[in-house]
C-alpha positions in Angstrom: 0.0 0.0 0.0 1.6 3.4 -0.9 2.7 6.0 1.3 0.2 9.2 1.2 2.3 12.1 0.7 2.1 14.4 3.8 4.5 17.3 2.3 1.1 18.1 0.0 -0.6 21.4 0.3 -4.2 21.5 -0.5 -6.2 25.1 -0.9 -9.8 25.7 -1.5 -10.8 28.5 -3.6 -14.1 30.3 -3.7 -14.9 31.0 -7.3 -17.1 34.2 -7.7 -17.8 36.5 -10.7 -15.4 40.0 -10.3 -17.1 42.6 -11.4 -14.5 45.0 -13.7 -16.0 48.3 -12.8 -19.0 50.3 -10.9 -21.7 50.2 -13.7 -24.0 47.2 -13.8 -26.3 48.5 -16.8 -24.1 45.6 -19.2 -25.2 42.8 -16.6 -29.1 44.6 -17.1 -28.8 43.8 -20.4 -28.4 40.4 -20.5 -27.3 39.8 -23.3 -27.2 36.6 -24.5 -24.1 34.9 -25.9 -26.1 31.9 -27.1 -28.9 33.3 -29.5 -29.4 29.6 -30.8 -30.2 28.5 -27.2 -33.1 31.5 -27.0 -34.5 30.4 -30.3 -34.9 26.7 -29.1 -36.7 28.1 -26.1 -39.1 30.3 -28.2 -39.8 27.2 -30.4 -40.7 24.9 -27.4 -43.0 27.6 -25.8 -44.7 27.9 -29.1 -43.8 31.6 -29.5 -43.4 30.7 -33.6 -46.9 30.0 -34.0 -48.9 32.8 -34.8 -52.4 33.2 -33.5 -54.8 35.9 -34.8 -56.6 36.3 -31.0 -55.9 38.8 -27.9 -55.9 38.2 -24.7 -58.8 37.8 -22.5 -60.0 41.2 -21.0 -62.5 39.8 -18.9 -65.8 37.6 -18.8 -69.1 38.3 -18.0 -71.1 35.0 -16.8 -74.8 35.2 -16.6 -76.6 32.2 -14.4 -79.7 31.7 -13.4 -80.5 30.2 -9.4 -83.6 28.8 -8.1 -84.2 27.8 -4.2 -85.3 24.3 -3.0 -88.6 25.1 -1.2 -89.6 21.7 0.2 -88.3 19.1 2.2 -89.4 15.5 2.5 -87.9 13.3 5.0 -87.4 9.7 4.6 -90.7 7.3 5.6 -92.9 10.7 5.8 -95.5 11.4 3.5 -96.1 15.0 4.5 -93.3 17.5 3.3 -92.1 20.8 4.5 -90.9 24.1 3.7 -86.8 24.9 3.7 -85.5 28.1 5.6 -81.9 28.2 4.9 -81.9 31.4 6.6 -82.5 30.1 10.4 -80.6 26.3 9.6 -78.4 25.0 7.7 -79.3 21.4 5.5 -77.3 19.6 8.3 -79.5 20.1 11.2 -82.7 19.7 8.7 -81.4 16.4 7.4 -79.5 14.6 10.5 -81.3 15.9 13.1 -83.3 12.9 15.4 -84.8 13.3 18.8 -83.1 13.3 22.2 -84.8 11.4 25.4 -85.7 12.8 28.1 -82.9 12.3 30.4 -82.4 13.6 34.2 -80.2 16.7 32.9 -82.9 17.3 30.2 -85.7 17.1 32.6 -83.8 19.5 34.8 -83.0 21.5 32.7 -86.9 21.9 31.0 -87.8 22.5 34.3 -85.5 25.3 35.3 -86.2 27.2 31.7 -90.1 27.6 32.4 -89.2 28.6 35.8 -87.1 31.4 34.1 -89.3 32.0 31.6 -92.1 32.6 33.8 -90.0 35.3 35.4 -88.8 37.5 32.8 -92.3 37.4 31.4 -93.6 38.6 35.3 -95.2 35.9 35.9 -93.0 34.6 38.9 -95.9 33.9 41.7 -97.1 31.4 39.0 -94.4 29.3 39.4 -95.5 28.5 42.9 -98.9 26.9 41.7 -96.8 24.7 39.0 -93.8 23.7 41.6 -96.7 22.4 44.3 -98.9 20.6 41.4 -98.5 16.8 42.1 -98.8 15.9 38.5 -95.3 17.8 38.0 -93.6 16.7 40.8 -90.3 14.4 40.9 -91.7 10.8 42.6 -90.0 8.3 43.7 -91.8 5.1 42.8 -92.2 2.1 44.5 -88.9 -0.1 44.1 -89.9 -3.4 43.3 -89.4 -6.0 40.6 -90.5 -4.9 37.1 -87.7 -5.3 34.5 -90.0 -3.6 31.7 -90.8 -0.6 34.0 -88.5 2.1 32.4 -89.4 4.6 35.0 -88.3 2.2 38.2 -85.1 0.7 36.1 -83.6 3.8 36.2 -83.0 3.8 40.2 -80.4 1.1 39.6 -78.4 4.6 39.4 -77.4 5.3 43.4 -76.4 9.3 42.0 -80.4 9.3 40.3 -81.8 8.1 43.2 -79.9 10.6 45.1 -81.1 13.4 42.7 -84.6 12.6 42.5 -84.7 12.2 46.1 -83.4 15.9 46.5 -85.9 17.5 43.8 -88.9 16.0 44.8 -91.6 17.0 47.7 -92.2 20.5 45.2 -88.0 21.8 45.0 -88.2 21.2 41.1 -90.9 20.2 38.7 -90.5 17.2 35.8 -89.7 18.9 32.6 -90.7 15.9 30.7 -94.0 15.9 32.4 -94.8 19.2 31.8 -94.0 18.6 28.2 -96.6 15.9 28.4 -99.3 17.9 30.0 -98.9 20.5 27.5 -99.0 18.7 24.9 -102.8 18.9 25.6 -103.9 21.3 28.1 -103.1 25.2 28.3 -100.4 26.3 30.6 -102.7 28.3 32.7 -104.8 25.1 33.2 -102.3 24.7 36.4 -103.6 28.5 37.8 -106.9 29.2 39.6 -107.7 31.6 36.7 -106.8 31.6 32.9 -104.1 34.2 32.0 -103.1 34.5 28.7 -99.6 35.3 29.1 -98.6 32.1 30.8 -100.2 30.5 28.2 -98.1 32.4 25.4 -95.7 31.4 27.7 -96.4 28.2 27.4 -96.2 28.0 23.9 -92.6 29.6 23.8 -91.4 27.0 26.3 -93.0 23.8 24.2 -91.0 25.4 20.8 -87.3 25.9 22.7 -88.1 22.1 24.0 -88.5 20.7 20.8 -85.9 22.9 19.1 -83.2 21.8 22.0 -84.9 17.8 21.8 -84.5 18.0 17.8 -88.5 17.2 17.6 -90.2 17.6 14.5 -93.5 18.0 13.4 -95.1 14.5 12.2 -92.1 12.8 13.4 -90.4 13.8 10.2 -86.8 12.6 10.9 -84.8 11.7 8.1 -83.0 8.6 9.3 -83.7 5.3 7.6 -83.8 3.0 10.2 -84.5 0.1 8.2 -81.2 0.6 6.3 -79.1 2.7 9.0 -78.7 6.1 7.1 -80.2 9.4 6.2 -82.5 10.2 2.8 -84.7 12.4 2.2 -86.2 14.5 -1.2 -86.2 18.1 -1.6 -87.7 20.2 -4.2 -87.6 23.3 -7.0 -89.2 24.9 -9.3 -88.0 25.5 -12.8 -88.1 28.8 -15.2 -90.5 26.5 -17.5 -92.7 26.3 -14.4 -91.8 22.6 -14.2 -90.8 21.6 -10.7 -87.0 19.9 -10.0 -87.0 16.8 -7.8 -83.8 15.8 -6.1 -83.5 12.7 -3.8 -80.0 11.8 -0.7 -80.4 8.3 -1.5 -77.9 7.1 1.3 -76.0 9.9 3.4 -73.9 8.2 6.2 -74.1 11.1 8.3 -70.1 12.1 7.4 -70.1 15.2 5.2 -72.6 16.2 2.8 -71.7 17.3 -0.6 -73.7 18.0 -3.6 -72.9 15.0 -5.4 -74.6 13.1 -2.2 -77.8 14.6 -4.2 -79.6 12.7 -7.3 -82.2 13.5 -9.6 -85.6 11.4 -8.3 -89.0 11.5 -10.5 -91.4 13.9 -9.3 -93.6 13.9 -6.2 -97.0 15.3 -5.4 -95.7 16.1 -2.6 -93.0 17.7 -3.3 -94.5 20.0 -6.3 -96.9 21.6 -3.4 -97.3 25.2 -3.0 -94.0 26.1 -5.4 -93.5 29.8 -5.7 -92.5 30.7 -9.2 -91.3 33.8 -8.4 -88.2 33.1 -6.5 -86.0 32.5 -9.5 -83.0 34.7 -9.6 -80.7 35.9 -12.3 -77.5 36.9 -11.6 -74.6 38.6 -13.5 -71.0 38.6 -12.7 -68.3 40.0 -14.5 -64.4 39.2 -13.9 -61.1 39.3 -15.1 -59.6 35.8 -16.1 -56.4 34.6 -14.3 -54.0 31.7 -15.9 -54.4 28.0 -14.7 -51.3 27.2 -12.7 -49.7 24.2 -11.2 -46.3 22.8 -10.1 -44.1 21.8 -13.1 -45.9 24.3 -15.1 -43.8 25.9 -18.3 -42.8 29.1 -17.9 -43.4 31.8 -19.9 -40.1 34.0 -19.4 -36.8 32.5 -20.7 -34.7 33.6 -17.6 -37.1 30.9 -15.3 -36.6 27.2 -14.4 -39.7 25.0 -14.0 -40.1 23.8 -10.1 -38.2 20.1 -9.6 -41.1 18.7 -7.8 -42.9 17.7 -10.5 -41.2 16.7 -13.9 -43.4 16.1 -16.8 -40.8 15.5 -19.1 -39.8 13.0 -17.1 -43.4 10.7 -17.4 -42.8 7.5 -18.3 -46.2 6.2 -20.2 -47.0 3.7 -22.6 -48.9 3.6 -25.4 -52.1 2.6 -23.7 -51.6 5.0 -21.0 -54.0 7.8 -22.4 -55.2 9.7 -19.3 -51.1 10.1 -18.4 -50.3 11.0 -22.3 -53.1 13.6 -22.1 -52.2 15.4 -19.3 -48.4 15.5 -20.3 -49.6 17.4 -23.6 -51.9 19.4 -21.4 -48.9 20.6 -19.3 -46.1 20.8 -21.5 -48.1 22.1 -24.7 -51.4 23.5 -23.6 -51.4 24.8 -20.2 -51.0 28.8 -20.7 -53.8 28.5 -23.2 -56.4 28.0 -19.9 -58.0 30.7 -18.0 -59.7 30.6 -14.8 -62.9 32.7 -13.6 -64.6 32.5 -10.1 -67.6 32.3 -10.3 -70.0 33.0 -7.3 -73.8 30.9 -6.3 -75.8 30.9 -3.6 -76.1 27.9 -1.5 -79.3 26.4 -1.1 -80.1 26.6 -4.6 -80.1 25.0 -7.7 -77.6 27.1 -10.3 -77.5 27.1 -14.2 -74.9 29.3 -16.5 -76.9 30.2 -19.2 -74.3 32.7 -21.0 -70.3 32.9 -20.8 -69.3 36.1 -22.7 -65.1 37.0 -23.0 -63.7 40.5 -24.3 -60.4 40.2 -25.4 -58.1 43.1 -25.8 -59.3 44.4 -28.5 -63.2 44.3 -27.7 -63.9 41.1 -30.1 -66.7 39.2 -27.7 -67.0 35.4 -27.9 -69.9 33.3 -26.7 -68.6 30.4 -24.8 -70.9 27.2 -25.2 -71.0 24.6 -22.4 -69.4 21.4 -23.2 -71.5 18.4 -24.8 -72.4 15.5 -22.2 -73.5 12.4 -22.2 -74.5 9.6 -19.8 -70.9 7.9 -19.6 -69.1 11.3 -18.9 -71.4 14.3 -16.4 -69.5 16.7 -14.8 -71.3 18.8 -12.2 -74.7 17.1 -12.9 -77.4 16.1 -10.7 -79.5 13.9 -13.3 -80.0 10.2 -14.4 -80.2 8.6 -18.0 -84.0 8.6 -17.2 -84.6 11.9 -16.1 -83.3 15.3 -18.2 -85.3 18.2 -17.2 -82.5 19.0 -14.5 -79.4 18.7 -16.9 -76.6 21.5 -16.6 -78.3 22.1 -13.0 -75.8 22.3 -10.3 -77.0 21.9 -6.6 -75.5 23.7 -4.1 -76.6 22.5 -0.6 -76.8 25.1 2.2 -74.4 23.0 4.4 -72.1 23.7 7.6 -68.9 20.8 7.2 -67.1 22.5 9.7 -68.8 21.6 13.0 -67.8 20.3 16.4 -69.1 17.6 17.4 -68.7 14.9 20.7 -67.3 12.1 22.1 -70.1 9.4 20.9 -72.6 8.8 23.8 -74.0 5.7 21.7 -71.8 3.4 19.7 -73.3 0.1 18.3 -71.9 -2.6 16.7 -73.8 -4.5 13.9 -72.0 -7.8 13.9 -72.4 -11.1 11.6 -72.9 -14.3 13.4 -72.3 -17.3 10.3 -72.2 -20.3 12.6 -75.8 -18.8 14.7 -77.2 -17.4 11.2 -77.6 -14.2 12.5 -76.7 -11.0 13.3 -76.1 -8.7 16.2 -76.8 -5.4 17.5 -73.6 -5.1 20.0 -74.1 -1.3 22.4 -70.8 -0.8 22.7 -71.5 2.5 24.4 -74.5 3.3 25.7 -75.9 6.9 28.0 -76.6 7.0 31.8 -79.6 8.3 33.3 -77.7 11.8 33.0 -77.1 11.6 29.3 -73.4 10.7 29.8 -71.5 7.6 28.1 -71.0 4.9 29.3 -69.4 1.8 28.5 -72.2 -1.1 27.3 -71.8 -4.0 28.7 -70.4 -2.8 32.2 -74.0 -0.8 32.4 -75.8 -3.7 31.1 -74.0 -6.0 33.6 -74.5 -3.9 36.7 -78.5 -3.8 35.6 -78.8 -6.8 35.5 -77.0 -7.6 39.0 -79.6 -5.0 40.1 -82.6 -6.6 38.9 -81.3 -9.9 40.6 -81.1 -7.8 43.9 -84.6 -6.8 43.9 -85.7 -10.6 42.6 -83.7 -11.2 45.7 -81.6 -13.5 44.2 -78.2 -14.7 45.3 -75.7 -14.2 42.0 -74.1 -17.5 42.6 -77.2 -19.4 44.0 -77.9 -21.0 40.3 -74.7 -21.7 39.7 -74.0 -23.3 43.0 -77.3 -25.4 42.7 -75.6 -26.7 39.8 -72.2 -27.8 40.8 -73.9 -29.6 43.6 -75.7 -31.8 41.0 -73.3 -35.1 41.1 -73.6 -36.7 37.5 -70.8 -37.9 35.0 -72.2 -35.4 32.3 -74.4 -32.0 32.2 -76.5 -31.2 29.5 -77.1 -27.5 29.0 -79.6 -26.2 25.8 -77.6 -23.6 25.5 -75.3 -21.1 26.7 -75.8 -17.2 27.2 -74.4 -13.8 25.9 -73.4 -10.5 27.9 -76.8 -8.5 28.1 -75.5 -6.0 25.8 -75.7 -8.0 22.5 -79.0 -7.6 20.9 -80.4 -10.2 18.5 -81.4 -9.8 15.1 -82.2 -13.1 13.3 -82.9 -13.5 10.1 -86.6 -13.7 7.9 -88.2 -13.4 4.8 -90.6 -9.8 4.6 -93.6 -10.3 2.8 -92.4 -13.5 1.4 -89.6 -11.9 -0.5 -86.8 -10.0 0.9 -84.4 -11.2 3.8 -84.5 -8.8 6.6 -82.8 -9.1 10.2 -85.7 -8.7 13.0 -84.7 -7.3 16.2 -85.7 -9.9 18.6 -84.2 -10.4 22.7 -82.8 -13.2 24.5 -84.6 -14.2 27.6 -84.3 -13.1 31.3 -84.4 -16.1 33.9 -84.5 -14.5 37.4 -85.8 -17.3 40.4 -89.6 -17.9 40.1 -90.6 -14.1 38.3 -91.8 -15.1 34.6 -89.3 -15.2 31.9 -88.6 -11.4 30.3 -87.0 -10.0 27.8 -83.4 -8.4 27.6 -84.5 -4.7 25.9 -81.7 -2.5 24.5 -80.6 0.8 26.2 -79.3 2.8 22.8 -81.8 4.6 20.8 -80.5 3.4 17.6 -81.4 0.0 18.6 -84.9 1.1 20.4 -86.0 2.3 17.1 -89.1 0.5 14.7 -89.5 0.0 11.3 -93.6 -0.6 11.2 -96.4 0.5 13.6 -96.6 -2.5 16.0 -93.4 -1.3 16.9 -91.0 -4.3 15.4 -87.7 -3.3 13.7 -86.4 -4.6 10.8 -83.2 -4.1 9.3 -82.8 -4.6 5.4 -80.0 -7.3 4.7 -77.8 -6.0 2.2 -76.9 -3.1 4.6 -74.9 -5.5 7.2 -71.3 -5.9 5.7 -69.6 -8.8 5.8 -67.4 -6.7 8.6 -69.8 -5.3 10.5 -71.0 -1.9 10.6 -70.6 1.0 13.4 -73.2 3.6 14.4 -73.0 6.2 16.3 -74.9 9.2 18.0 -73.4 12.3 18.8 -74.4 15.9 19.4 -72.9 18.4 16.9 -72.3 22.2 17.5 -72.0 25.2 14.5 -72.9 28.2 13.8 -74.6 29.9 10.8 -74.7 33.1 8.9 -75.8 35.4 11.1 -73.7 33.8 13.9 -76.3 31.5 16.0 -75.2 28.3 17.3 -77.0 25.7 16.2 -76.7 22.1 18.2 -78.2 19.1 16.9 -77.8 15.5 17.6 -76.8 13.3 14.7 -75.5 9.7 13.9 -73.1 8.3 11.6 -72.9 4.9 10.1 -69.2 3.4 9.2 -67.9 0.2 7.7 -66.8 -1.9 10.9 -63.5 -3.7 11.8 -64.9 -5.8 14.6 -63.7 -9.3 15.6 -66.2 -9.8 18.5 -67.4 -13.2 19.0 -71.3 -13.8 20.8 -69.6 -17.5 22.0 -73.7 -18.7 21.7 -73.6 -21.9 21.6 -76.4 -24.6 22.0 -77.0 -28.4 23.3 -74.0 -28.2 25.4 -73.1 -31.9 27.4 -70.0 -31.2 29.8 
């Protein structure tokens, strides 16, 4: 191995351009040294080819907007009329109805009280705090596992609280609500008064506003297939009304492409005002499409190395990537770009595009020919035409806050039972709180066990006193938090899951049934109050819903809070473990 030679110096040299004398107007110049290089750079830009056009001045856009006027829920047969100025499409579409829970019913019962005061009515409030049908009771504890009202006191803290609000501190918000449902709020007074009774109306509209209650129960969630639709309604400048149907929403973020053209509805095509249409003209000055990579229109600039389109390596089939290579490298600087301004809430039509260039020629710009393989921006269906080159813009708040979910189920298939089911992952307290499922489903049950006065071991005891070489069970049992849906055929057709229950054995007391605690599982599907779910909607790995309260505000700055759900595809590897003719 050679010796390196120490005795060698080695320098570094910074080299940097030495300006010869004060005056910089020669480096202004630039002048080029290299005129063939500048031509090659005019030729790949295209500046040889000469065009007999100007630039564009500006544009003048003409479009015509129409607002949706009526709303139909999913399941409903009566629809209603759309205010976009008061709520936005998200609490209109995903709203559903809150319980009556103790904070609720508090909290009912402490507005009227304030109501009645600021309207000077306070000595009323006396007569309504002493009435006995208002009053917070404590029933009789005893065992009734169906009793909703006496269930609850499995809570110690509710027992506590209703304890401390009844014998006339506080009244029952919820069964005021009742009363008045029927009866005039002076009905509680020794004499009528009408301002209690305006009073009373005020109080029933906050409750329902803050419950998310609805006239004709028209809530747009599809229990039967576990997500939102709904129709909405429009009428056209050739006095022909404009159907539009949310076939599934999942409750995520909704778009306008979530919207589809639907045949009409009589319904719907009730009390349209024809006079709403609006015709709005904009005028603006175009600005060039631009996008990393882009060619450069000045010799002295380098494209951006993040994107090289020269680089693209496509074959000959690959026509998308070959077309937007020539776009970029050939075509690009020949785009313009124009905002263009609509309300939301409305269905929009361009009906003229007019560009001035710079020398005040005017050219009519005609919208580009669609059919049904290739729509952009449309809202119709091969069927249906009479809303083509209709845009809809729904009047929609995305960016909301919403909660922790206080009800999370999980819709789970069972292969080996032929089944599914409804597992409440989370389910709410007595104070509207969340609380893990099968812990509260677990310490109700011990409850009710307590007021059977049953001994949680005395069954199981019984049987390991039993001496035999083999024990025959007919089948085991699941936590009391997994719902069952088993399958059927609905009117002799289609395959639906049925929410049914598994059984309740407690000593000597008949047999019951285990009821869910979640309100997406409480829900019904026909009028004798059974729930069926349709088949097709219970993926292969489960689905998630949950129910949430959501918080925004609008245009004029009021917060708006709704409750919602949201349906997702599930990951779940639970296991029931049912199993049946067991021999040990």
């Amino acid at each position: 191995m050679p010796t390196p030679d120490t005795s060698a110096f080695l320098i570094w040299q910074k080299i940097q351009p030495v300006p010869n004398n004060d005056d910089v107007a020669e480096a202004l110049r630039c002048e080029i040294h290299d005129p063939l290089w500048l031509l090659a750079r005019q030729w790949q830009l295209g500046e040889f080819n000469g065009e007999d056009a100007g630039m564009a001045a500006f544009t003048h856009i003409v479009t015509k907007s129409t607002p949706v006027q009526r709303y139909l829920p999913a399941g409903s047969s009566v629809a209603m009329p759309v205010n976009y100025e008061e709520q936005h499409l998200n609490v209109v579409s995903e709203s559903v109805q809150a319980t009556f829970n103790m904070l609720m019913r508090v909290e009912t019962g402490r507005m009227w009280q304030k109501m009645l005061v600021n309207a000077g009515k306070a000595n009323a409030w006396k007569s309504f705090v002493q009435n006995p049908l208002l009053q917070f009771k404590k029933p009789e504890l005893k065992y009734e596992p169906d009793n909703k009202s006496m269930t609850a006191y499995h809570d110690q803290s509710y027992e506590q609280a209703v304890a401390a609000l009844s014998n006339g501190r506080m009244i029952d918000g919820s069964l005021l609500f009742k009363e008045l449902q029927t009866r005039k709020a002076s009905d509680f007074l020794p004499a009528a008064d009408n301002i209690v009774d305006e009073t009373g109306k005020s109080w029933l509209q906050w409750v329902k506003q803050v419950m998310g209650m609805k006239e004709n129960s028209t809530i747009s969630w599809d229990s039967g297939r576990l997500e939102y639709s709904a129709s909405l309604s429009a009428v056209l400048p050739d006095n022909t009304s404009a159907c539009l149907r949310m076939p599934e929403y999942n409750g995520d973020r909704m778009e306008s492409f979530d919207w589809e053209q639907t045949s009409e509805s009589p319904e719907l095509k009730k009390d349209l005002r024809t006079d709403l249409l609006t015709t709005h003209r904009h005028t603006f000055i175009p600005t060039q499409v631009s996008f990393p990579s882009m060619p450069c229109a000045r010799w002295w600039e380098f494209e951006d190395s993040v994107i090289d389109l020269g680089n693209v390596q496509a074959d000959k089939t690959d026509i998308g990537l070959l077309l937007l290579a020539e776009f970029g490298l050939t075509y690009s600087n020949d785009w313009m770009l124009v905002p263009l301004p609509l309300p939301v809430g409305r269905l929009a039509q361009v009906r003229s595009m007019r560009v001035t260039d710079v020398f005040g020629v005017q050219t009519y710009l005609k919208a580009a020919q669609q059919n049904n393989n290739w729509e952009l921006f449309q809202s119709t269906t091969p069927q249906l035409q009479n809303v083509k080159g209709w845009l809809y813009l729904p009047a929609v708040n995305n960016n909301f806050l919403q909660s922790e979910a206080i009800e999370e189920v999980h819709l789970l298939r069972d292969e080996m039972a032929n089944m599914v089911w409804g597992v409440e992952a989370t389910v709410q307290d007595n104070w509207g709180f969340a609380t893990e499922g099968r812990s509260a489903s677990l310490q109700f049950e011990s409850w009710l066990k307590q007021m059977a006065g049953i001994d949680e071991n005395g069954e199981d005891q019984q049987a390991k006193n039993v001496n035999a070489d083999f024990k025959y069970s007919i089948g085991s049992t699941v936590p009391p938090n997994w719902i069952p849906f088993i399958p059927l055929r609905h009117d002799g057709a289609q395959i639906v899951f049925r929410r049914a229950a598994m059984p309740r054995f407690n000593g000597d007391f008949p047999a019951s049934r285990i009821r869910p605690k979640t309100d997406v599982l409480n829900s019904k599907t026909d009028t004798k109050g059974r729930y069926d779910i349709k088949e097709e909607e219970i993926a292969a790995s489960g689905i998630t819903v949950r129910q949430l309260w959501r918080r925004s505000r609008w245009f004029d700055g009021k917060t708006i809070t709704w409750l919602a759900r949201e349906k997702n595809i599930g990951r779940h590897r639970e296991s029931s473990g049912l199993q049946f003719d067991i021999i040990k």
